[in-house]
C-alpha positions in Angstrom: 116.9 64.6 27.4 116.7 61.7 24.4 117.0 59.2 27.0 114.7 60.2 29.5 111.9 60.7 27.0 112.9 57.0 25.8 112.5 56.2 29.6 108.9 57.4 29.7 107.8 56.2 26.3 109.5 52.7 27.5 107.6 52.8 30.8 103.9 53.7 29.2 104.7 50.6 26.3 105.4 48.3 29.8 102.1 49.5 31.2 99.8 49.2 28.9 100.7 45.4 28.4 99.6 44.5 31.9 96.4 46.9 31.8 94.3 44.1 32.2 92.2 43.2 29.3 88.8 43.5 31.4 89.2 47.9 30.8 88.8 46.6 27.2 85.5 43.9 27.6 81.9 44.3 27.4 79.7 44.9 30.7 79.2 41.2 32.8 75.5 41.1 31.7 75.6 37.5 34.0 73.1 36.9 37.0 69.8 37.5 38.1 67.5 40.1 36.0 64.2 41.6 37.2 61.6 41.9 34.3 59.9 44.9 34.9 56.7 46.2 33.2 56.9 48.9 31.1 53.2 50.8 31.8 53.2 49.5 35.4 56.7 49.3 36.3 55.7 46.3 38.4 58.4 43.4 38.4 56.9 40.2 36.2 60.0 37.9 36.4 63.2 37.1 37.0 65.9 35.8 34.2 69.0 34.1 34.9 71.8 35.6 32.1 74.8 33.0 31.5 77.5 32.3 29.7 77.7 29.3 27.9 80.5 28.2 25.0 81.2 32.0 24.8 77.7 33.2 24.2 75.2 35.1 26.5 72.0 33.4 27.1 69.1 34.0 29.2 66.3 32.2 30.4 63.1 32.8 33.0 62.9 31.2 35.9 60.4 32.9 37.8 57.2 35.2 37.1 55.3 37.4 39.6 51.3 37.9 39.9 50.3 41.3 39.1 51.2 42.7 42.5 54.5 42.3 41.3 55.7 40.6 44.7 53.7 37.1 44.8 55.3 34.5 42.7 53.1 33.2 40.3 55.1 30.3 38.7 59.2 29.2 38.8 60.9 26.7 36.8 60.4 24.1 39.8 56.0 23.6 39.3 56.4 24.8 35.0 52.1 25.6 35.7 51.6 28.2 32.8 52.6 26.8 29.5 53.0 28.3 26.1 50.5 27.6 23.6 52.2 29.0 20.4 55.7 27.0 21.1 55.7 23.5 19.7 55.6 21.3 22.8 54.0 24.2 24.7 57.0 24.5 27.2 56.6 26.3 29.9 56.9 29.6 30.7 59.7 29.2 33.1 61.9 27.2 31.3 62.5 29.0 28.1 65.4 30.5 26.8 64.7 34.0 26.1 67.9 35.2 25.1 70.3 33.3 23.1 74.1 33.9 21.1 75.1 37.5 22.2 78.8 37.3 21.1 81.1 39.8 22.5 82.8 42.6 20.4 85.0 44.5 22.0 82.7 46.5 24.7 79.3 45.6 23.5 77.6 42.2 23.5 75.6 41.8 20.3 74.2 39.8 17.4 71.7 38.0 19.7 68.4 37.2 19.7 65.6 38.2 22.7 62.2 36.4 22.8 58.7 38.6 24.3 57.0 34.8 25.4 54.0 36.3 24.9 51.1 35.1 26.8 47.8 32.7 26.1 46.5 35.3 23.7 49.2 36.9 22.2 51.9 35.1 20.0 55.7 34.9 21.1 57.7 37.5 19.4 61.8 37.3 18.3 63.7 40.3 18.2 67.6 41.3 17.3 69.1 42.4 20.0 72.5 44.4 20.9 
């Protein structure tokens, strides 16, 4: 009886070190995000979320008219620039999320950037 209960506990110990470590990760948060108003619930851009160095980061590459299905601008033309960022970059090249670090299932200790728009300034959040 000792030996099969040795057996099991012996087996589970063997299992549980080739569980792969992936049950044990944070959510892939990588690829292509829709930006989606929240009084309209009309799209307003898309963000591609990498990985870079070990860190999460996120930056727009296309925005939508108000229709939410004619593109406006993309990272290719850069028309609409912001006029609060030194160098006024353009929309659809900024970073908008940078250094998420992974902690066991949750990315977190990040930052996440609203761009704003011509009248209202950018604004920088924490973000988990």
């Amino acid at each position: 009886m000792k030996q099969n209960k040795m057996k099991i506990v012996l087996a589970l110990v063997l299992l549980s070190l080739f569980l792969p470590a992936s049950l044990f990760a944070a959510d892939d948060v990588t690829g292509l995000w829709k930006m989606v108003d929240d009084e309209t619930n009309m799209p307003t851009g898309v963000v591609a979320v990498y990985k870079y160095h070990g860190l999460v980061y996120g930056r727009l590459i296309a925005t939508f008219d108000d229709d939410g299905k004619t593109l406006m601008d993309d990272m290719y033309r850069k028309i609409y620039t912001s006029p609060f960022i030194k160098g006024e970059p353009s929309y659809n090249e900024l970073t908008m999320i940078w250094g998420l670090k992974e902690r066991k299932t949750k990315w977190h200790s990040g930052k996440i950037m609203d761009p704003g728009d011509d009248d209202t300034k950018p604004k920088i959040y924490d973000c988990e």
